[in-house]
N, C-alpha and C positions, 0 to 999 in steps of 0.2 A: 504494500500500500504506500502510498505519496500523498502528501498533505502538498496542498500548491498555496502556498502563502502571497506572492504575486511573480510575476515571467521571471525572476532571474532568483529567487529565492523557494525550495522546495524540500520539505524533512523528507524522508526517505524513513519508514516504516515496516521493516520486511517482517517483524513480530514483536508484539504490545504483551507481555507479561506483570504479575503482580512483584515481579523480584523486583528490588532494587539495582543489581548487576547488572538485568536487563537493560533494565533504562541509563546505567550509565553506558554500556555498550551501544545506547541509540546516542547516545550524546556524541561518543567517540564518532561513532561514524557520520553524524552530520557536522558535528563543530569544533571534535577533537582537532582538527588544524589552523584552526584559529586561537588568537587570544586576545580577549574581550575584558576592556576594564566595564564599571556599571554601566557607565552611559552608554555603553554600545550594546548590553543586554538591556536595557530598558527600551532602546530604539527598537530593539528585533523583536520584546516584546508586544511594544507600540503596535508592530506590524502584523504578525499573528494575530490580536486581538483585534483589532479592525479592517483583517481580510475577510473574503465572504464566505468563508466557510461554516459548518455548524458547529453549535458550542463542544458538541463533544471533539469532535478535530481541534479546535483551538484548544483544548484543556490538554489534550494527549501532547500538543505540539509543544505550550507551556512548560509542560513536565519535563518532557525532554531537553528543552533550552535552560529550562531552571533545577538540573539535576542534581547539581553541585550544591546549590543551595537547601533540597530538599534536603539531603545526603545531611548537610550541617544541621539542620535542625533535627532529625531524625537521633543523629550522635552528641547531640545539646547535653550536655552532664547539668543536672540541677542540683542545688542542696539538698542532703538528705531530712533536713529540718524542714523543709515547704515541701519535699516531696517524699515521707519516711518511707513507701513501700520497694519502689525502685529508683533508680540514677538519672535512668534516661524513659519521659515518662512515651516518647513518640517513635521506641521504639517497634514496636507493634507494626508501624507502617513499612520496614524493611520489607513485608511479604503482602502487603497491603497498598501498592501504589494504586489500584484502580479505585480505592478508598477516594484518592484526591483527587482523580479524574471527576467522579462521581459528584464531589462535595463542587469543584469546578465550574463542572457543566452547569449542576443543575441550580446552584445558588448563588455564587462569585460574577458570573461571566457578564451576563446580560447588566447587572448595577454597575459591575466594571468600564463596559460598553457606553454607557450613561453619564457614568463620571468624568472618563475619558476625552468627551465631546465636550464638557464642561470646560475642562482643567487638564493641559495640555503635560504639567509638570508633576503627575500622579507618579508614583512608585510601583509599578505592577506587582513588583517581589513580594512587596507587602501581601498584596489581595493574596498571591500563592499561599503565603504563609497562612493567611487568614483561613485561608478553603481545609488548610491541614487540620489547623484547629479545631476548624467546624466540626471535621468530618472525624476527628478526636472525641470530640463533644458530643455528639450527634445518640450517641445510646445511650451515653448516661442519663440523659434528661428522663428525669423518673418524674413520675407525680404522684402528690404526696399528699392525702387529704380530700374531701366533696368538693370544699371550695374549688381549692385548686384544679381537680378534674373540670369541674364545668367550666370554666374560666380557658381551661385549655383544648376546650373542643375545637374553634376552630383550628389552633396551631396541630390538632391530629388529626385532624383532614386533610389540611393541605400536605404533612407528612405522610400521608397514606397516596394523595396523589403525586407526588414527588417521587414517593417509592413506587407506581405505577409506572411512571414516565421511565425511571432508572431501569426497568425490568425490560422495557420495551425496547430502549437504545443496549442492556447489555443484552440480547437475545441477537439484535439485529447487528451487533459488532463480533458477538460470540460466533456467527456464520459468515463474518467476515474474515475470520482468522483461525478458521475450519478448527473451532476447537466443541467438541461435542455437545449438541444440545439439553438442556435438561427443559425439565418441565414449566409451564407459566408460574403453576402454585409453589410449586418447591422455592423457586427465583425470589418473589415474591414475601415468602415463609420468612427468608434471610435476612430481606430488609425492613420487613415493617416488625 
């Protein structure tokens, strides 16, 4: 697969895994011969995000541009005082990158997109980092209480359709990259 970001710029895609090695092996081969201080990855990010492809393309193409940085925060060491159970709390995602495709597409991109047209001098790294968190965050949110339940009905709907939307793009990326179909419910089961 080939992401076409515009005529002289193209990521090259031959296979999207949840490893981390993967995607730094996508990075070697698209931008491993380059060297890029920030403002030349905020420019390319600039570019992936407001080419015309769809969100999920651009969150894959991010990842891949921003590998290095994910990689850093993934190996972020925290105090064990603010963090007593483990060191490193975003390791989890070393086998979990389509975690921040996911969190990317479906909630970062489009406000990204928004901001963007705004405010010319955004930080994209940021929003990456932010979609990590999200998608860190994204199961613990328990709820706790009637109150609280009814209060959060709508926020679990639109969670319910979000994780519809997610099930349908990874179904349709999942036969993109001939890797075995599983069922709607099972898919589904995972994320809501």
């Amino acid at each position: 697969m080939e992401i076409r970001i515009d005529k002289n710029f193209v990521i090259k895609v031959p296979r999207f895994t949840d490893d981390l090695e993967d995607l730094h092996e996508l990075y070697q081969i698209n931008f491993g011969m380059f060297e890029f201080n920030s403002d030349d990855y905020e420019s390319l990010n600039t570019k992936i995000i407001l080419s015309k492809n769809d969100w999920w393309n651009k969150a894959i193409a991010l990842l891949i541009l921003n590998a290095n940085l994910i990689t850093k925060k993934i190996y972020d060491k925290v105090h064990k005082e603010e963090y007593p159970y483990y060191a490193y709390p975003y390791i989890q995602f070393k086998n979990k990158i389509t975690f921040i495709v996911e969190s990317l597409a479906i909630n970062t991109i489009d406000k990204l997109i928004q901001d963007l047209k705004k405010n010319q001098n955004l930080k994209i790294s940021t929003y990456v980092i932010n979609a990590m968190t999200y998608a860190f965050n994204k199961d613990g949110d328990q709820l706790h209480g009637t109150r609280s339940q009814i209060i959060r009905i709508p926020l679990l709907k639109k969670k319910q359709q979000q994780a519809e939307k997610w099930v349908d793009k990874k179904i349709k990326y999942d036969s993109l990259y001939g890797r075995p179909k599983r069922s709607y419910k099972d898919e589904l089961a995972k994320v809501s």
